[in-house]
KOLRO-188284 format. One record per residue: residue number from 1; residue in one letter; z, x, y of N, C-alpha, C, O, CB in turn. Coordinates in Angstrom, 2 decimals, always signed. Glycine has a CB too. Layout:
KOLRO-188284
<r drenke="NUM" bami="a" n_w="Z" n_u="X" n_v="Y" ca_w="Z" ca_u="X" ca_v="Y" c_w="Z" c_u="X" c_v="Y" o_w="Z" o_u="X" o_v="Y" cb_w="Z" cb_u="X" cb_v="Y"/>
...
This chain:
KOLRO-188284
<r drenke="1" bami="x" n_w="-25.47" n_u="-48.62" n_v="+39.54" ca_w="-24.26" ca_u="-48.01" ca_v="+39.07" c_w="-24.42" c_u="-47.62" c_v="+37.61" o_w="-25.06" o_u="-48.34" o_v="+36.85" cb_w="-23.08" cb_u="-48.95" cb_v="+39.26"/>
<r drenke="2" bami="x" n_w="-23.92" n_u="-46.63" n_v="+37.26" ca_w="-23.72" ca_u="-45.64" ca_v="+35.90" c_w="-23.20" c_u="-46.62" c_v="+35.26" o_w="-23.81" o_u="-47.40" o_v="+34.53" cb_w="-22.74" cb_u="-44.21" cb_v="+35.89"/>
<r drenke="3" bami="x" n_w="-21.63" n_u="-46.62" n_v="+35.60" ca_w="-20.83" ca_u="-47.00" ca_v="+34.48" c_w="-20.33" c_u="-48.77" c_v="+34.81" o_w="-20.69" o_u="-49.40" o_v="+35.81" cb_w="-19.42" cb_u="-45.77" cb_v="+34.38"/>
<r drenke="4" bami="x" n_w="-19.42" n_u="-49.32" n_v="+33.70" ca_w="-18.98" ca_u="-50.74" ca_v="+34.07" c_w="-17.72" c_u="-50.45" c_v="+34.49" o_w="-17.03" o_u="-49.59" o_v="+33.95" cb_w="-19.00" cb_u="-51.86" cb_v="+32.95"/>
<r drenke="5" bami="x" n_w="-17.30" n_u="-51.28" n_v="+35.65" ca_w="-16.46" ca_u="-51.30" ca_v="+36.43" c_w="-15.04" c_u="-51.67" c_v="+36.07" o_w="-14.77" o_u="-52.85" o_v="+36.29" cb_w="-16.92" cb_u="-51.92" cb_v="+37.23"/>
<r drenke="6" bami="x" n_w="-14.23" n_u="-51.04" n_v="+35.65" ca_w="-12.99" ca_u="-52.07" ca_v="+34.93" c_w="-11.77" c_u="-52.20" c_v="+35.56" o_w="-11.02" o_u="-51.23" o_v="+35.67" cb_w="-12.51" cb_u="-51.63" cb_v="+33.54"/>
<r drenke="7" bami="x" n_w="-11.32" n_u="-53.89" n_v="+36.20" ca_w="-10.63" ca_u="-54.39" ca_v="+36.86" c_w="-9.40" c_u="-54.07" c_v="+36.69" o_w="-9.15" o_u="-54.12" o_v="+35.49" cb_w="-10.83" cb_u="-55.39" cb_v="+36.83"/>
<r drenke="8" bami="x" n_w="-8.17" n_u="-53.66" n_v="+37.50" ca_w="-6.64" ca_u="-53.72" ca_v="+37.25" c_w="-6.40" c_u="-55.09" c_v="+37.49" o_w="-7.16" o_u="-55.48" o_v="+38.38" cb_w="-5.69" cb_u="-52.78" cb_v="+38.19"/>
<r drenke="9" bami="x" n_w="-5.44" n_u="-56.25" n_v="+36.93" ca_w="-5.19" ca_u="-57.40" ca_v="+37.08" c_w="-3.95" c_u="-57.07" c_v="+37.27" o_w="-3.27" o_u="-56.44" o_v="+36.45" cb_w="-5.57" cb_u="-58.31" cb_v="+36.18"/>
<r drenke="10" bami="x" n_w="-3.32" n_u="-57.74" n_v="+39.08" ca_w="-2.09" ca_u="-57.84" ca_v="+39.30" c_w="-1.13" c_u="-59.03" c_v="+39.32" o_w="-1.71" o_u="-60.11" o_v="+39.22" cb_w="-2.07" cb_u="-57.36" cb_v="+40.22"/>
<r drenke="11" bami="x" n_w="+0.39" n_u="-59.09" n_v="+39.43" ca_w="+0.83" ca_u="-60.66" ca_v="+38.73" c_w="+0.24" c_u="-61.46" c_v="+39.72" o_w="+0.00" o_u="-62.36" o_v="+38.93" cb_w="+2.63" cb_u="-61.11" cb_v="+38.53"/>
<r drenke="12" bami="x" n_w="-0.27" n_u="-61.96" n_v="+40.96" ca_w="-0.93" ca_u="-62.65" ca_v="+41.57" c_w="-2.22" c_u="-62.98" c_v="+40.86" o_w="-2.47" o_u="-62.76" o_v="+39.67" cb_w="-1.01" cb_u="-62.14" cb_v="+42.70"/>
<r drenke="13" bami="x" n_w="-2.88" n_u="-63.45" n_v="+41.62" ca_w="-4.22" ca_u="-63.75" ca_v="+41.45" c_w="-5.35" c_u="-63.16" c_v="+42.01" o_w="-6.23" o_u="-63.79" o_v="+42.59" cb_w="-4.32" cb_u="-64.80" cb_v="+41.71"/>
<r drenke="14" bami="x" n_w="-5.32" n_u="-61.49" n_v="+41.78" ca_w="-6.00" ca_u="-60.58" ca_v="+42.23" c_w="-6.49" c_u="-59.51" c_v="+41.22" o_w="-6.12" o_u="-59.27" o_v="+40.07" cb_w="-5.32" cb_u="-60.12" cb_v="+43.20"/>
<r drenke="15" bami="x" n_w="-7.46" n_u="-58.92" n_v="+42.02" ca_w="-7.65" ca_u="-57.77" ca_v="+40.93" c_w="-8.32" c_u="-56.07" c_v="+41.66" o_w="-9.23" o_u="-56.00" o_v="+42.49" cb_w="-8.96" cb_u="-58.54" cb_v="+39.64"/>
<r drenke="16" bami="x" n_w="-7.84" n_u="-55.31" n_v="+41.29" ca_w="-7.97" ca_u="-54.41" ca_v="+41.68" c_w="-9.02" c_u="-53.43" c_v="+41.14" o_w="-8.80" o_u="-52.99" o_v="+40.01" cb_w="-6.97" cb_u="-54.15" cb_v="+41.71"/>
<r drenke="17" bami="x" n_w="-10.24" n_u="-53.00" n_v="+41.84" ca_w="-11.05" ca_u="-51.95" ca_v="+41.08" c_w="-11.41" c_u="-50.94" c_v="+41.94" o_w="-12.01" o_u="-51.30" o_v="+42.95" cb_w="-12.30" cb_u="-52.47" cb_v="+40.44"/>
<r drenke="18" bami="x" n_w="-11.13" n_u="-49.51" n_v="+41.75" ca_w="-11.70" ca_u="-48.43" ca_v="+42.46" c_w="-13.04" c_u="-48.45" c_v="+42.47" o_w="-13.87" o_u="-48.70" o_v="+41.59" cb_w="-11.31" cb_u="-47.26" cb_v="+42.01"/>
<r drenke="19" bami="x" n_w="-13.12" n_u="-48.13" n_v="+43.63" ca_w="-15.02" ca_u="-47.94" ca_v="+43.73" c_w="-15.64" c_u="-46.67" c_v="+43.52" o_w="-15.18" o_u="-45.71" o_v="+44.15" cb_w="-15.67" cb_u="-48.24" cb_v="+45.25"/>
<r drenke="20" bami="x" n_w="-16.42" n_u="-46.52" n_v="+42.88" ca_w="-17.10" ca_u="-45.63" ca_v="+42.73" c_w="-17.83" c_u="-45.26" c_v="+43.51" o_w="-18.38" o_u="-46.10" o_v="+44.21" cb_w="-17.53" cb_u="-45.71" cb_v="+41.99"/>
<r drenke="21" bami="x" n_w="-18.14" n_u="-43.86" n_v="+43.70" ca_w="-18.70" ca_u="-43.19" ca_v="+45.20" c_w="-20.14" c_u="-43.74" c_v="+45.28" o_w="-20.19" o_u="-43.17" o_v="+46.37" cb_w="-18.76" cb_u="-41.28" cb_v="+45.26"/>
<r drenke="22" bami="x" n_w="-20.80" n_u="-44.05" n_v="+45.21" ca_w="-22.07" ca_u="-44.79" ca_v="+44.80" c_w="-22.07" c_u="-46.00" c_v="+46.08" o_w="-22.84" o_u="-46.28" o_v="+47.00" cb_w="-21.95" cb_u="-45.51" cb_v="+42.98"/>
<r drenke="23" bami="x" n_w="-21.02" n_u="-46.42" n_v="+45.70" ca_w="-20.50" ca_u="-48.17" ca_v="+46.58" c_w="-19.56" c_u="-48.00" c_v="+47.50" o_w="-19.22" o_u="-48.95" o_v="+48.21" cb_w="-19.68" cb_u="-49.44" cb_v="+45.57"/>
<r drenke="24" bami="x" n_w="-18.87" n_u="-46.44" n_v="+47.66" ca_w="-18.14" ca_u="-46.12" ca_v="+48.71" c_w="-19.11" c_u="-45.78" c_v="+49.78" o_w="-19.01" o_u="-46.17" o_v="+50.94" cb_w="-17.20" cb_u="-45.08" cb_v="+48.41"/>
<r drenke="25" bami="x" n_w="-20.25" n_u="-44.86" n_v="+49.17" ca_w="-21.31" ca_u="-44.98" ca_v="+50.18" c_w="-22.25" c_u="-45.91" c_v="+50.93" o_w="-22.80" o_u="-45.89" o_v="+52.03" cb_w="-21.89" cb_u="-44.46" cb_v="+49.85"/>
<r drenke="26" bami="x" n_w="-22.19" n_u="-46.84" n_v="+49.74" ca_w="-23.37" ca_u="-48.19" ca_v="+50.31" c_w="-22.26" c_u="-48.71" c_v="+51.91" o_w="-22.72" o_u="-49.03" o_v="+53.00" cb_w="-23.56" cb_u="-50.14" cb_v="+48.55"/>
<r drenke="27" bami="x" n_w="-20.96" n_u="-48.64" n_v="+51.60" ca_w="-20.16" ca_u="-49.37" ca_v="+52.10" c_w="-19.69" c_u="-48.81" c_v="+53.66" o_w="-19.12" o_u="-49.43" o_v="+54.55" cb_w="-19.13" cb_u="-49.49" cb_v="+51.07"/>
<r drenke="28" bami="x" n_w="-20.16" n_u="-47.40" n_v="+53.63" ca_w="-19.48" ca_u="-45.93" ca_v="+54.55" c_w="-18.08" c_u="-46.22" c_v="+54.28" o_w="-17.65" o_u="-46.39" o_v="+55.42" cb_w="-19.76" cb_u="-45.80" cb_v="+56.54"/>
<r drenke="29" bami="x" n_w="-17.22" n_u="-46.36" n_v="+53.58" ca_w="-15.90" ca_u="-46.29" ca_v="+53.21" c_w="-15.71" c_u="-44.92" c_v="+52.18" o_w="-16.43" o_u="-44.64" o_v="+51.22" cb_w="-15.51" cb_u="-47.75" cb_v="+52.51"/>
<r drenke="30" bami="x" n_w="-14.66" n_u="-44.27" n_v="+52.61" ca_w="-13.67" ca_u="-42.90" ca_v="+51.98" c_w="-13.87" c_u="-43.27" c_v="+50.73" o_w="-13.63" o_u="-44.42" o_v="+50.37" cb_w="-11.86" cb_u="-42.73" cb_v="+52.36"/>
<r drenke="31" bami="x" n_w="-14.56" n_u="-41.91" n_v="+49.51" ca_w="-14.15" ca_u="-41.97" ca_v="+48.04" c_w="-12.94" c_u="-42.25" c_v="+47.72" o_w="-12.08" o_u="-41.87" o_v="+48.52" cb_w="-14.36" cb_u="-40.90" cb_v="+47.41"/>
<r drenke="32" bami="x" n_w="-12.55" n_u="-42.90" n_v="+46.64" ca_w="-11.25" ca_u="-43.40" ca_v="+46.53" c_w="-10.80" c_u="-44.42" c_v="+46.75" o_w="-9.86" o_u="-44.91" o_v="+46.12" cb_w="-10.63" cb_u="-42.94" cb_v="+47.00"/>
<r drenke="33" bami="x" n_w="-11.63" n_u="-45.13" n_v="+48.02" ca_w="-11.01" ca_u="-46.95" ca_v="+48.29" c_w="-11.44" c_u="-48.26" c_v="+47.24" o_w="-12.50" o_u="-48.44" o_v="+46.63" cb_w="-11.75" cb_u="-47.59" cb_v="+49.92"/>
<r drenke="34" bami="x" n_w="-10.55" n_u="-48.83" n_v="+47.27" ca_w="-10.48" ca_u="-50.23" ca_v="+46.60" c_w="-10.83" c_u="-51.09" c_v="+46.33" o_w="-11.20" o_u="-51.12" o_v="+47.51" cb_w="-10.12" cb_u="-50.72" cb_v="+46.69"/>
<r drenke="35" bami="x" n_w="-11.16" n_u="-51.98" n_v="+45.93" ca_w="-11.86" ca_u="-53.40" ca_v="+46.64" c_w="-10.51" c_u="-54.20" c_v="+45.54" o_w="-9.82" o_u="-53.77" o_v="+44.61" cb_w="-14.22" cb_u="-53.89" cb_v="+46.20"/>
<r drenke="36" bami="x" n_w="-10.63" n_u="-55.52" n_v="+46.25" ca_w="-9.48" ca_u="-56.51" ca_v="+46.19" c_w="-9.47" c_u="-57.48" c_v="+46.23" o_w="-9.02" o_u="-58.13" o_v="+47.17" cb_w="-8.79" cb_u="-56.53" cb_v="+46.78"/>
<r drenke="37" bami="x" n_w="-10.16" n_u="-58.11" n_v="+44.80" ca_w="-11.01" ca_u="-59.51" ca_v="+44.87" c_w="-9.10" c_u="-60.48" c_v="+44.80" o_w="-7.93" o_u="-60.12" o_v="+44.62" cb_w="-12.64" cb_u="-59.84" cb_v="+42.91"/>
<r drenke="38" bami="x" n_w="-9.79" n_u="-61.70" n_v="+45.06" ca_w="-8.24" ca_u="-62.27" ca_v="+45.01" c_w="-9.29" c_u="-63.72" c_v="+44.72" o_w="-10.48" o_u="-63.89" o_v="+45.00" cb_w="-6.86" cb_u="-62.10" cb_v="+46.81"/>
<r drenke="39" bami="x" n_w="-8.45" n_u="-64.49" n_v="+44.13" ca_w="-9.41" ca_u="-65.89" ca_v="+43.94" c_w="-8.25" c_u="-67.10" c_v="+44.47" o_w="-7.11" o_u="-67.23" o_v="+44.02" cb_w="-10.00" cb_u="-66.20" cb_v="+41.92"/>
<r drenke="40" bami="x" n_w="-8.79" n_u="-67.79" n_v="+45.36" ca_w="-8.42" ca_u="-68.82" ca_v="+46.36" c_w="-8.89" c_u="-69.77" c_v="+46.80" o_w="-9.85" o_u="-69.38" o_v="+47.47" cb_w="-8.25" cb_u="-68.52" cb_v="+47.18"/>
<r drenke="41" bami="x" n_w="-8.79" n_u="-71.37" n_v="+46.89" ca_w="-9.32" ca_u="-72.54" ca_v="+46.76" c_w="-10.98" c_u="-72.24" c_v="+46.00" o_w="-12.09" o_u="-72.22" o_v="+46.54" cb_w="-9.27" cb_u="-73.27" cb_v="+48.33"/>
<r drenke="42" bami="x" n_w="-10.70" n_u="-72.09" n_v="+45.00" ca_w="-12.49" ca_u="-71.78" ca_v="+44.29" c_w="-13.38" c_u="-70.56" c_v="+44.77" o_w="-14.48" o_u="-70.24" o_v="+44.32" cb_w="-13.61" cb_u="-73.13" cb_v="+44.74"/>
<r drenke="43" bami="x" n_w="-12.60" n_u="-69.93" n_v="+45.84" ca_w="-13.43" ca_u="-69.04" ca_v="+46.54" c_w="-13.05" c_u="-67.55" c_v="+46.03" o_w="-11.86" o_u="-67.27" o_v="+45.87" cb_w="-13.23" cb_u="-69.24" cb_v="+48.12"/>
<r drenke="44" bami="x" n_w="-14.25" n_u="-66.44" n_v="+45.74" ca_w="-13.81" ca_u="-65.03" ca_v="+45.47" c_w="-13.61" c_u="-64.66" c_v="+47.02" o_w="-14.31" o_u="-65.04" o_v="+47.96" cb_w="-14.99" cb_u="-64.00" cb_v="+44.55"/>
<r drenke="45" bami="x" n_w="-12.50" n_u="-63.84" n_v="+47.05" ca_w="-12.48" ca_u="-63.28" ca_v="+48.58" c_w="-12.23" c_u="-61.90" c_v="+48.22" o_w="-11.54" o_u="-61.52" o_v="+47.27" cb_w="-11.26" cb_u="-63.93" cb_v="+49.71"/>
<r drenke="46" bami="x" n_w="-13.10" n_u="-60.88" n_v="+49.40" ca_w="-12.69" ca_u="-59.34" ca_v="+48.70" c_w="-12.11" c_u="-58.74" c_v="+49.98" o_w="-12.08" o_u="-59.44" o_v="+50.99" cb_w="-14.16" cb_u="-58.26" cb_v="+47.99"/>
<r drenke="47" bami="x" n_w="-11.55" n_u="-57.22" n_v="+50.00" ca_w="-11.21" ca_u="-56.76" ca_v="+50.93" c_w="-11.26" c_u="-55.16" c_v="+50.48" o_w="-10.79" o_u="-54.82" o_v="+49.39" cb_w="-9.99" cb_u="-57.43" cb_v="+51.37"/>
<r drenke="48" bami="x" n_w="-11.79" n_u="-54.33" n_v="+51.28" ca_w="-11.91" ca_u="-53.21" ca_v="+50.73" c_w="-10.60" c_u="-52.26" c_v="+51.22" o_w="-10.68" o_u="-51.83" o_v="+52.37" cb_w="-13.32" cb_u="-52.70" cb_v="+51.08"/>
<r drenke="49" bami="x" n_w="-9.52" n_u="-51.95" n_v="+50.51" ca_w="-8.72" ca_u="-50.78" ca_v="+50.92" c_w="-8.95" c_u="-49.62" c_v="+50.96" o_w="-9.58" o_u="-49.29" o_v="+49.95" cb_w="-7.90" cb_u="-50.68" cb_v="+50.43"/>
<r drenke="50" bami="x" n_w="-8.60" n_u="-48.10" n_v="+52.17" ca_w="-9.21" ca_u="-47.21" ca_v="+51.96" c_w="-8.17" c_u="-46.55" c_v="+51.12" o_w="-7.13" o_u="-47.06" o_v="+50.70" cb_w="-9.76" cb_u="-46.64" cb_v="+53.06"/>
<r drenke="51" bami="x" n_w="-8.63" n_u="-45.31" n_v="+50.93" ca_w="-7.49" ca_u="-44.20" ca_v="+50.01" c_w="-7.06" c_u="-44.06" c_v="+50.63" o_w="-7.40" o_u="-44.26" o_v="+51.80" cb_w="-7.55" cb_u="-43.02" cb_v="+49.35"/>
<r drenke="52" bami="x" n_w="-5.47" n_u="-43.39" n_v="+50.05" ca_w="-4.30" ca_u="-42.71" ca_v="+51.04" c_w="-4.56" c_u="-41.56" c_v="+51.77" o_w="-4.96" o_u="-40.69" o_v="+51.00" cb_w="-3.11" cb_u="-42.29" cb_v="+50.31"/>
<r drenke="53" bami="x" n_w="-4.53" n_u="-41.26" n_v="+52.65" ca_w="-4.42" ca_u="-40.07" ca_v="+53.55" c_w="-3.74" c_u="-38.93" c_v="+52.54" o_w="-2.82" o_u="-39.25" o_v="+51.78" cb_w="-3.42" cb_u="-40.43" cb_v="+55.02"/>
<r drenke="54" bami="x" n_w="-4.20" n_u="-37.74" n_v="+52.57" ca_w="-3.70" ca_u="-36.55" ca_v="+52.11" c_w="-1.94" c_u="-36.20" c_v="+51.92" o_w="-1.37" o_u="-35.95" o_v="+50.87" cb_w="-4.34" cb_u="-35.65" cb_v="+53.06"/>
<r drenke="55" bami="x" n_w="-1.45" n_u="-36.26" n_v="+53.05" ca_w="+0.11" ca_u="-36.64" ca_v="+53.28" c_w="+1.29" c_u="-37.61" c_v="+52.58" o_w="+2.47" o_u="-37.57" o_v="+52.25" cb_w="+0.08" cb_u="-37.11" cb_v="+54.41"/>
<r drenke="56" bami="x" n_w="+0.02" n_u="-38.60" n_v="+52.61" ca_w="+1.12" ca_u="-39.50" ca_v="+51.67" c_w="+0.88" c_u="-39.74" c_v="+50.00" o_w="+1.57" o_u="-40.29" o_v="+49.14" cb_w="+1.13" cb_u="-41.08" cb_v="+52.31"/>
<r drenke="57" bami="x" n_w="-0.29" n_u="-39.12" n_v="+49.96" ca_w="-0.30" ca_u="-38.55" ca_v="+48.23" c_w="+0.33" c_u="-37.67" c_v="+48.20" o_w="+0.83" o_u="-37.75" o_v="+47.08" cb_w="-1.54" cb_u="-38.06" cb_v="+47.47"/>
<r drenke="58" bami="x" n_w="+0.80" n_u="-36.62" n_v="+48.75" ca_w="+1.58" ca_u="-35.84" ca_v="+49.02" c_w="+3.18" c_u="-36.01" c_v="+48.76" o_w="+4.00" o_u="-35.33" o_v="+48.16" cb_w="+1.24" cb_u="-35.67" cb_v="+50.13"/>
<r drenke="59" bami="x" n_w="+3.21" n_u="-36.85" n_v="+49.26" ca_w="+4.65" ca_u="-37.54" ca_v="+49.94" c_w="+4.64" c_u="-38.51" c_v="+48.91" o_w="+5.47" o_u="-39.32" o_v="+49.32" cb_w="+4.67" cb_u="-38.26" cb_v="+51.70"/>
<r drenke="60" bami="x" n_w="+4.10" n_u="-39.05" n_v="+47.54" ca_w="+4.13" ca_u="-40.07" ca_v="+46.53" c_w="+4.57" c_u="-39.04" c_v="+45.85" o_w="+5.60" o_u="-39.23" o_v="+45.20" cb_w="+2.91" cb_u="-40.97" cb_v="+46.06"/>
<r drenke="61" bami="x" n_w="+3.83" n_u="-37.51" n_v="+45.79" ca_w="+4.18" ca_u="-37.30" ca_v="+44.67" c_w="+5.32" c_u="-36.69" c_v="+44.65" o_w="+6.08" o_u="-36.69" o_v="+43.69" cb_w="+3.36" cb_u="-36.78" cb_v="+44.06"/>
<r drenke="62" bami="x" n_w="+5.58" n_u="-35.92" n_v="+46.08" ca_w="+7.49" ca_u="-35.43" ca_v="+46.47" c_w="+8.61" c_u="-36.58" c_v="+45.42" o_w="+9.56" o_u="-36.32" o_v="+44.68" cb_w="+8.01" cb_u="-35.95" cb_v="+48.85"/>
<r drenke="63" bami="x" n_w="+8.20" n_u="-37.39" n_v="+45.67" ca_w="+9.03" ca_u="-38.51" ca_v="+45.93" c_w="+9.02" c_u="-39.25" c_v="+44.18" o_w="+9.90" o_u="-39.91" o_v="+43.61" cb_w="+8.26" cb_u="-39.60" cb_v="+47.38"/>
<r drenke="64" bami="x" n_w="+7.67" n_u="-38.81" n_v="+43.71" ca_w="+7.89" ca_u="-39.25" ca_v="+42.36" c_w="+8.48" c_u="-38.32" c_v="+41.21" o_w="+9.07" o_u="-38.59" o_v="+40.16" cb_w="+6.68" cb_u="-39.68" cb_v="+41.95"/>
<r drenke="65" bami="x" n_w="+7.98" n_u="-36.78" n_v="+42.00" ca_w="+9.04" ca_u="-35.49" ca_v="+41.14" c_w="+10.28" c_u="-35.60" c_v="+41.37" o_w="+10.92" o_u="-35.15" o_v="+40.43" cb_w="+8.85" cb_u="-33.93" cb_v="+41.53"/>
<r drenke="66" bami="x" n_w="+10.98" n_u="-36.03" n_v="+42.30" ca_w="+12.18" ca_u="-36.05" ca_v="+42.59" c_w="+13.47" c_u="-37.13" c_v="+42.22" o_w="+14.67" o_u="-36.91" o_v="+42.04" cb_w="+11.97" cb_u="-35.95" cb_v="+43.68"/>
<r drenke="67" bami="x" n_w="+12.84" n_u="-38.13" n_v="+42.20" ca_w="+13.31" ca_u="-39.82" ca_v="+41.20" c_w="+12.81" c_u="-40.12" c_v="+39.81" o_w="+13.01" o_u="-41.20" o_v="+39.26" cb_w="+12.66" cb_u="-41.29" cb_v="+41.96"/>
<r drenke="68" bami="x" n_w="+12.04" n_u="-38.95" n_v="+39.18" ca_w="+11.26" ca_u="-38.86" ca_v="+38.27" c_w="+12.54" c_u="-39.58" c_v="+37.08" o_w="+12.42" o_u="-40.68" o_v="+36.55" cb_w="+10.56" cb_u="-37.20" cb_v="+38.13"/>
<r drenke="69" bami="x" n_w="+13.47" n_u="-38.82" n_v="+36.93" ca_w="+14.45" ca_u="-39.73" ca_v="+35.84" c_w="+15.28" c_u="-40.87" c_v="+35.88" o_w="+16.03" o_u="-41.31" o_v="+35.01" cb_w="+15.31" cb_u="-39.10" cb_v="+35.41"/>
<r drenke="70" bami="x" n_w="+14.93" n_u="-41.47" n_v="+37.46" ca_w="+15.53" ca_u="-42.72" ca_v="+37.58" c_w="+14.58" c_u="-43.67" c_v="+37.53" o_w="+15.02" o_u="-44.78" o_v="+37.23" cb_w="+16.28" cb_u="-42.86" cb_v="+38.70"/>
<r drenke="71" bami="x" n_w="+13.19" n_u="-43.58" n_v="+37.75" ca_w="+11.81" ca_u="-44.20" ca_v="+37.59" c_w="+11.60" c_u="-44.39" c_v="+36.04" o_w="+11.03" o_u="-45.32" o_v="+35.47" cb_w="+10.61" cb_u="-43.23" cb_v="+38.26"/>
<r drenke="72" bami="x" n_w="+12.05" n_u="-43.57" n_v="+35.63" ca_w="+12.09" ca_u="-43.12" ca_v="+34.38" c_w="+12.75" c_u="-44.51" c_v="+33.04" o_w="+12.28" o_u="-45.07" o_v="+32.04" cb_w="+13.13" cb_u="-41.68" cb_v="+34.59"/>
<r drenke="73" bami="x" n_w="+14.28" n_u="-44.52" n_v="+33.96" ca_w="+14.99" ca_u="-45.43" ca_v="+33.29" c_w="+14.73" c_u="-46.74" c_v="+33.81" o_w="+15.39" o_u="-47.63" o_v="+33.29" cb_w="+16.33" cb_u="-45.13" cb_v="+33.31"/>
<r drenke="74" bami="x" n_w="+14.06" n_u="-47.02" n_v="+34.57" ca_w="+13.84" ca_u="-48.50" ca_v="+35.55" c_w="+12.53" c_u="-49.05" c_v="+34.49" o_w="+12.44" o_u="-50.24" o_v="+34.18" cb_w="+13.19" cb_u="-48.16" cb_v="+37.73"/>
<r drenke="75" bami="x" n_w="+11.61" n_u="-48.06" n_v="+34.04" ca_w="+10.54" ca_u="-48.54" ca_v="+33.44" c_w="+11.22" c_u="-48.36" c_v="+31.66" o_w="+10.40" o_u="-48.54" o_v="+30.76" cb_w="+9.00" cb_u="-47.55" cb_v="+33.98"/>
<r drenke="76" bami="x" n_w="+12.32" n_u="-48.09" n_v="+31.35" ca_w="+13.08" ca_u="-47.91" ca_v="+30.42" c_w="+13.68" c_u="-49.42" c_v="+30.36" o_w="+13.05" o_u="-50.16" o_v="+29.61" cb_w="+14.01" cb_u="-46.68" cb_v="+30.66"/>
<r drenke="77" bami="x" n_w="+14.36" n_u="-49.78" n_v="+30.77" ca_w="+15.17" ca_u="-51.22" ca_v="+31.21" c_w="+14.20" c_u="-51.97" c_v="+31.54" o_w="+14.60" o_u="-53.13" o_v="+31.67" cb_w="+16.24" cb_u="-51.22" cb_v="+32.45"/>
<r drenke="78" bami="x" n_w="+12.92" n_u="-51.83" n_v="+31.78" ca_w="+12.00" ca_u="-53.05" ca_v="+32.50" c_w="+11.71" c_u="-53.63" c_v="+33.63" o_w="+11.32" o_u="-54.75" o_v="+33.95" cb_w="+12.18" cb_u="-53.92" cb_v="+32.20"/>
<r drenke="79" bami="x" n_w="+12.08" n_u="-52.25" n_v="+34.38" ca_w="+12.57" ca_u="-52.69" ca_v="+35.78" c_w="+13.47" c_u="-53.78" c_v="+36.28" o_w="+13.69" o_u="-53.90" o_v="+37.48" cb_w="+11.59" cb_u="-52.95" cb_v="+36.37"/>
């Protein structure tokens, strides 16, 4: 791999990193999918998510132009 990999940390005990096409291939998994380390009784456990289907990026982003100023104020207030 090229570059270093840098983790999203979610409030659980997980972490989120896109894979790079490199490791989407080692893997035959869709550019774009996930992996989803989570740490549990001492153990790393991973799970690879694929990307969204065309439609529902689609349909995120309908949906995020359209609530755009109430999303807006939710991350305003702190959700």
């Amino acid at each position: 791999m090229t570059s270093m990999l840098t983790p999203t940390k979610t409030e659980y005990d997980s972490w989120l990193i896109e894979m790079p096409p490199e490791m989407a291939q080692a893997a035959q998994v869709a550019e774009g999918s996930y992996i989803v380390f989570q740490i549990s009784d001492g153990k790393v456990l991973a799970e690879i998510l694929p990307s969204a289907p065309p439609e529902i990026k689609e349909m995120v982003r309908q949906i995020s132009e359209q609530f755009h100023d109430a999303f807006a104020e939710m991350k305003r207030l702190g959700d």
